[in-house]
C-alpha positions in Angstrom: 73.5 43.3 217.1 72.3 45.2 220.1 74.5 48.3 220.3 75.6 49.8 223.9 73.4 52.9 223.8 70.3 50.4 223.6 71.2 48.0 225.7 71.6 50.8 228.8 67.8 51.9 227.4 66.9 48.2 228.5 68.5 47.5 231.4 66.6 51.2 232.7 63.3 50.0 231.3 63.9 46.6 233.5 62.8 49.3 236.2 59.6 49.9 235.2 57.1 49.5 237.7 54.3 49.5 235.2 53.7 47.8 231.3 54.4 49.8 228.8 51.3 50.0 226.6 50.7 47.5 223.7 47.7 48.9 221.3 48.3 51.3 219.2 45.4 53.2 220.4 46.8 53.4 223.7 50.7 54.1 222.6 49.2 57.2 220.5 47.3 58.4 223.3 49.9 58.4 225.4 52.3 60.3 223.1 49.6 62.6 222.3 49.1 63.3 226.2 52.8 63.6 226.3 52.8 66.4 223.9 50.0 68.3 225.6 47.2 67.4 223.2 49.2 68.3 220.1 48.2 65.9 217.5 49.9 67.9 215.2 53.5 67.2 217.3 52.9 63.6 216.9 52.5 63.3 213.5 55.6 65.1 212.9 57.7 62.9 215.2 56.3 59.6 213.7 56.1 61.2 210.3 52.9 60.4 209.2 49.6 62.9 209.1 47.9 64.3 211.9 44.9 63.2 210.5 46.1 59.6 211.0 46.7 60.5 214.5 43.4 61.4 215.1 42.2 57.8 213.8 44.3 56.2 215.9 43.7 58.2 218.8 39.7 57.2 218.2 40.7 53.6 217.6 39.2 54.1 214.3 42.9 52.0 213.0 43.9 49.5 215.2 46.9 48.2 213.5 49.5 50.1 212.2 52.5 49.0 209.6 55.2 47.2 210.8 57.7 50.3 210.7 55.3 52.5 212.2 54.2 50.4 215.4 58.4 49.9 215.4 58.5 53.8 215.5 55.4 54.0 218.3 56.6 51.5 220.2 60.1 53.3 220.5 58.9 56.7 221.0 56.2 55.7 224.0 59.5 53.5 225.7 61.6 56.7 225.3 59.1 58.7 227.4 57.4 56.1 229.4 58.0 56.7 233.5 60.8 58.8 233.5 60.9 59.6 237.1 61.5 55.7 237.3 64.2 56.2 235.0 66.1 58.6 236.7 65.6 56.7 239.7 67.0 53.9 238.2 70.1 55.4 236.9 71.1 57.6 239.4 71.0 54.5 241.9 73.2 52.6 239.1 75.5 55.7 239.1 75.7 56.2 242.7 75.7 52.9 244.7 74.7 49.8 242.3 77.3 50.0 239.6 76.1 47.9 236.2 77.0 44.3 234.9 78.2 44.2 231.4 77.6 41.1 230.1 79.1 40.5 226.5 80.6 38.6 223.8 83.6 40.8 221.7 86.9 40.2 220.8 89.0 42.2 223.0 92.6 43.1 221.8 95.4 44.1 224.0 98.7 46.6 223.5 100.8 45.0 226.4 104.9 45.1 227.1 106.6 43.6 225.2 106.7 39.6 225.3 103.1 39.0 226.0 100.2 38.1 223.5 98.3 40.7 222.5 96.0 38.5 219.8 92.5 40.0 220.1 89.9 37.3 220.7 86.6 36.4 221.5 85.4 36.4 224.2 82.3 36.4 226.8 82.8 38.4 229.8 80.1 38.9 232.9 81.4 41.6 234.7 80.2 44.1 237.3 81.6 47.6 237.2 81.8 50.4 239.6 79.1 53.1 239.9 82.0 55.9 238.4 81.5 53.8 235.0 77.7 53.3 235.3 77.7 57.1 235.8 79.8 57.6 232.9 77.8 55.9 230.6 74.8 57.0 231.6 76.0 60.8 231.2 78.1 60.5 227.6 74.6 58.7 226.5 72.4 61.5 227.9 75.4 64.4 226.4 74.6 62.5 222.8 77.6 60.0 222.8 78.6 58.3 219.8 78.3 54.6 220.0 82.0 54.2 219.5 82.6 56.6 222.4 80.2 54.7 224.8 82.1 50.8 223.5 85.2 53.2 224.4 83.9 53.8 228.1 82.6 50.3 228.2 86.4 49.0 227.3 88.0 51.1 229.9 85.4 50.0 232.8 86.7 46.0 231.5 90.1 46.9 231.5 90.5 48.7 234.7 88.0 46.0 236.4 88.5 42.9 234.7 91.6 42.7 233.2 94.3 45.1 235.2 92.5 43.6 238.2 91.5 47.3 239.9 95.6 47.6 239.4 96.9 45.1 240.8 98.5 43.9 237.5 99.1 44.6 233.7 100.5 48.6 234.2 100.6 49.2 231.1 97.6 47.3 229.5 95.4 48.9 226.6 92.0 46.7 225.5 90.2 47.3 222.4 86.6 46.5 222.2 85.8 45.3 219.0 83.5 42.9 216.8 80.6 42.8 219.4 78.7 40.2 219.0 76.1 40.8 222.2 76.3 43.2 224.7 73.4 43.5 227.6 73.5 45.4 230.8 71.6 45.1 234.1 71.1 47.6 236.7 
């Protein structure tokens, strides 16, 4: 299950302009570079010796465990064009909005009379910029993922479901049991 904090970090790296590198050689470099030099820096954040680093660095290994290419790979996406990044989510925040495209059973706390059931469903919707914005600001402040589903439920709700208020007043969705969830910018 993809959770809602990675699935923004993919939708922002759709804006890359440029491939992400794929040896390991390459990855370490670049996270040594990122760290001014410090191979020392590296092998803390990846957790393995700095000594390692170095051998990677002079493609001396070529192919790492599974769990540590996993950890590379992560930490060179996390820091790879960030001007692009910013670019990409401040366009998303400001003018583009975000789709939300997911499958969830949503539950309801309606007036009395109506169903309120929660069920699955699959839902392909396009929210405002004030909830790309949002998103993009709880996940930056540290968010919990149940915080950013929250924010993610509210954007459905007022959008999708309440119609931008034009019905169901006094509709409350709950967002649970994700079974996907992507985004695009």
């Amino acid at each position: 299950m993809v959770t809602v904090g990675e699935g923004l970090d993919k939708a922002v790296q759709a804006a890359f302009t440029r491939p992400v590198p794929k040896s390991a050689g390459a990855q370490m470099r670049y996270l040594v570079k990122q760290y001014k030099g410090s191979t020392k820096q590296v092998a803390e954040l990846l957790g393995i010796t700095q000594r390692t680093v170095e051998r990677y660095v002079k493609d001396q290994i070529k192919r790492p465990r599974k769990d540590l290419a996993a950890r590379m790979e992560r930490e060179v996406k996390k820091r790879w064009q960030p001007q692009i990044r910013a670019k990409a989510r401040k366009a998303a925040a400001t003018t583009g909005g975000i789709v939300i495209d997911t499958r969830a059973r949503f539950g309801y706390t309606a007036a009395p009379g109506s169903t309120d059931d929660a069920r699955l469903r699959h839902l392909t919707q396009a929210l405002p910029p004030v909830y790309a914005a949002r998103l993009f600001e709880a996940q930056e402040q540290g968010a919990t993922e149940r915080q950013l589903r929250d924010i993610a439920a509210e954007g459905l709700q007022e959008i999708y479901f309440k119609d931008r208020g034009r019905r169901a007043a006094g509709l409350l969705v709950e967002f649970t049991d994700v079974d996907y969830i992507d985004f695009e910018l």
